[in-house]
N, C-alpha and C positions, 0 to 999 in steps of 0.2 A: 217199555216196548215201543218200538218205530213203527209206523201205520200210515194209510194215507189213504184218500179216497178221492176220486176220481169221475164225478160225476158224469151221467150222459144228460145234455142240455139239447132237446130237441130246438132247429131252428125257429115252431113255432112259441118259442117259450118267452113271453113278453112281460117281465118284471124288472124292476128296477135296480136289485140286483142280485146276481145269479154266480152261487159259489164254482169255480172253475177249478179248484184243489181244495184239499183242506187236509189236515196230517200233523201228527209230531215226530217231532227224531229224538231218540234219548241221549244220542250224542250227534251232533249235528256236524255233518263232515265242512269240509273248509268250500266254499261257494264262490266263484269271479265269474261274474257276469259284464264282460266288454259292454252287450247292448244293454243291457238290462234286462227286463221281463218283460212280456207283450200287452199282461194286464196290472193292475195295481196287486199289492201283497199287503198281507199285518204277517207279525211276529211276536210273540210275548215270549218270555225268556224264565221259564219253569224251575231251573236249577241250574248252579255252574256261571259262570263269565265266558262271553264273550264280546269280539271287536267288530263294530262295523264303519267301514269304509266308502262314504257316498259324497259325491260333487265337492273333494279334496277335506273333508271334514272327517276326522275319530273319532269314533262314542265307545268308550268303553261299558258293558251293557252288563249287569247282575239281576238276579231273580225279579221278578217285577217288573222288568222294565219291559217296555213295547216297542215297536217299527213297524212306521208305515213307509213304503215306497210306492212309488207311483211308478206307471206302464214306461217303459223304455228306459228307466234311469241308469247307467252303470252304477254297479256297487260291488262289494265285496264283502262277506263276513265268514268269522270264523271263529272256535272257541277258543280259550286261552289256559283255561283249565283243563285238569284230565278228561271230565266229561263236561259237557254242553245241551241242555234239553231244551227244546223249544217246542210253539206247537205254530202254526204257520195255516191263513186259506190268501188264497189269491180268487182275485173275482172282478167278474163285468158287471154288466147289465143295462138296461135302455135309456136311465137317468144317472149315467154313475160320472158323467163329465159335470153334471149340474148340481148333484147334492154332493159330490167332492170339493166344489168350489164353493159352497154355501155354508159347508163344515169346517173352509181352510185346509182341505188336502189336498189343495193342489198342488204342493211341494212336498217332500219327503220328510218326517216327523219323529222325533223322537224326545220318549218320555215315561213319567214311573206310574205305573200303575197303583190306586189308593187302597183298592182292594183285589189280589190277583188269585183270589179262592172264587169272585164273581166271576172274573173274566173267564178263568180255566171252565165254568161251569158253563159258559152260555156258549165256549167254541163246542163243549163234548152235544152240547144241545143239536148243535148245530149237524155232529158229527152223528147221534143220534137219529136225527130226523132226515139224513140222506142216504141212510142204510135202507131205506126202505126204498129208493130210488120210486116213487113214486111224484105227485104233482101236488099234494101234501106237503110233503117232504121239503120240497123245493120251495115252497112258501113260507114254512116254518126257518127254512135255514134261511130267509131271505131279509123275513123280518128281523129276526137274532142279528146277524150281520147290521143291519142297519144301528141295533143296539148298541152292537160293542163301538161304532164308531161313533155315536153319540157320547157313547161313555169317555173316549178316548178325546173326542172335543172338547166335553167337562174337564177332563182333567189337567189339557193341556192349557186350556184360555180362561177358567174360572181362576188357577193361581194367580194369571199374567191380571186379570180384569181388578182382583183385591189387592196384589202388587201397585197396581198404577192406583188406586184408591189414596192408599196409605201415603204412597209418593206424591201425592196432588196433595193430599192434606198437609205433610210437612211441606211441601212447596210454598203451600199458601200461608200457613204458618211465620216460613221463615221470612216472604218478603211482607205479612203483616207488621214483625217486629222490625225489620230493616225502615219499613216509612214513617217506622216509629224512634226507629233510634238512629238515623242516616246522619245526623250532625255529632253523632260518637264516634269516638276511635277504636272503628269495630275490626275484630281479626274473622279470619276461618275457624279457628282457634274456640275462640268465644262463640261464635255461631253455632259450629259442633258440638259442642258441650251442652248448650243449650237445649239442643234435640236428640242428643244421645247419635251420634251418627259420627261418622270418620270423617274429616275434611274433603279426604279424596271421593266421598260416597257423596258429599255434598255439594263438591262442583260436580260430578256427576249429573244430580238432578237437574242441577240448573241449566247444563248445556245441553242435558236432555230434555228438558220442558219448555225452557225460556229461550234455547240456545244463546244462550250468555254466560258469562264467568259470574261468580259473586261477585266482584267489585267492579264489573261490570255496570250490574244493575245499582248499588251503592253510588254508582257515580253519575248514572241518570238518573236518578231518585236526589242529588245533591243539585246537580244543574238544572232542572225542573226548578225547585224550590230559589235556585241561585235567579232565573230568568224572572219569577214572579215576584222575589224581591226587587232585583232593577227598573222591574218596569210599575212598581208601586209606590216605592220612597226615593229617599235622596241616599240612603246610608252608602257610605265607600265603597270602592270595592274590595279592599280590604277587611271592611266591618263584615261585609258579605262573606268574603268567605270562610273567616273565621264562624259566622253563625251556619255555614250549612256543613262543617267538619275540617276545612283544611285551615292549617296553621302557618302554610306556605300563601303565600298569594301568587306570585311566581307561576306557583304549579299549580294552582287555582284555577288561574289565566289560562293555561298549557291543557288542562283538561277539558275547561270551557269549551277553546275551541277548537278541539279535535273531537268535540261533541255538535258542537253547534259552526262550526266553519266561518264564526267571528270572532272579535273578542268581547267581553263581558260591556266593556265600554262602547263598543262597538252598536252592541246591541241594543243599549241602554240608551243610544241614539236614533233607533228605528222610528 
């Protein structure tokens, strides 16, 4: 059943933040918002699929899932299914520019809900405690609100925060074994296997942490070791580069100095 409430928020009502709609639709009709909405919105998505359309991006959205938009954004959504249930509050209040930017909402969010039997229970809380349209009331759904949006910053930044964990460890991992094995004739191949990962997941990381390719960093981890040999013994350049992985000297030289902007001899003469 569809429902909505519509709070009266006296001017003198000074909380941090203060529900301005709150409601579900059992089938939620199709929505284009040119300007947007005037205050920030959630959305959690009860039963059914549907699409939303904000700042050129598509989310296709099934049970669980949530939306936050912020005040003025264009967007669009709509169901895709026969039916579409949603439950929706939009809301201000005196601190709502400063603990949106302190939670990451300052952009418009989307994401899956871990438990959405909690969430459904703390909006009806919400919807509960403004039936009474009292100053109560307005406290209770104040703090609630604050909750779900905590809730919804867990969910969205604690995956990303264990994500980037596990990606630093393999990160570190894998240039551990490269300083250990830089004078072998290493692939993407051999690397990926070693860590259980796709090639493409693994330069990935690399341009994403180190912003470098793997052989990249293999061939500054080679010319490091190529500099410290020249500038410590007499051996060739040739012996050299064979002992830091190339079989070329040629291309030895060629890598040298499009790393160091001399040549190895060059250098060995500083």
């Amino acid at each position: 059943m569809s429902y909505s409430i519509y709070p009266i928020n006296p001017l003198t009502l000074n909380l941090p933040f203060i529900v301005f709609s709150i409601g579900s639709e059992d089938n939620q009709p199709h929505v284009f918002r040119k300007e947007g909405f005037p205050v920030p919105q959630i959305f959690i998505c009860i039963s059914g699929e549907g699409t939303l359309k904000v700042k050129d991006q598509v989310f296709h959205l099934e049970r669980g899932a949530f939306f936050f938009l912020t005040a003025n954004t264009p967007h669009e959504y709509y169901g895709t299914t026969e039916k579409w249930e949603v439950m929706w509050i939009a809301f201000s209040g005196n601190q709502i520019d400063a603990i949106l930017t302190e939670l990451k909402f300052d952009d418009s969010k989307v994401g899956v809900l871990s438990n959405i039997n909690n969430t459904e229970s703390l909006f009806k809380r919400i919807l509960g405690a403004l039936k009474t349209d009292d100053t109560t009331g307005k406290l209770i759904a104040s703090s609630t609100l604050y909750e779900i949006l905590v809730d919804f910053y867990i969910m969205l930044y604690k995956k990303q925060e264990e994500d980037a964990l596990i990606e630093n460890g393999i990160i570190a991992k894998l240039k551990l074994y490269i300083d250990d094995h830089y004078n072998q004739n290493l692939t993407l191949e051999e690397l990926s296997l070693l860590f259980n990962i796709t090639p493409q997941y693994l330069c990935k990381l690399f341009k994403k942490h180190l912003n470098l390719r793997p052989f990249q960093y293999i061939a500054m981890k080679r010319i490091q070791h190529a500099k410290k040999m020249l500038s410590e013994n007499k051996l060739s350049v040739n012996d050299i580069a064979h002992l830091v992985g190339y079989n070329d000297c040629s291309y030895f030289c060629a890598v040298f100095k499009k790393y160091e902007m001399i040549s190895p001899t060059e250098f060995r003469g500083l």
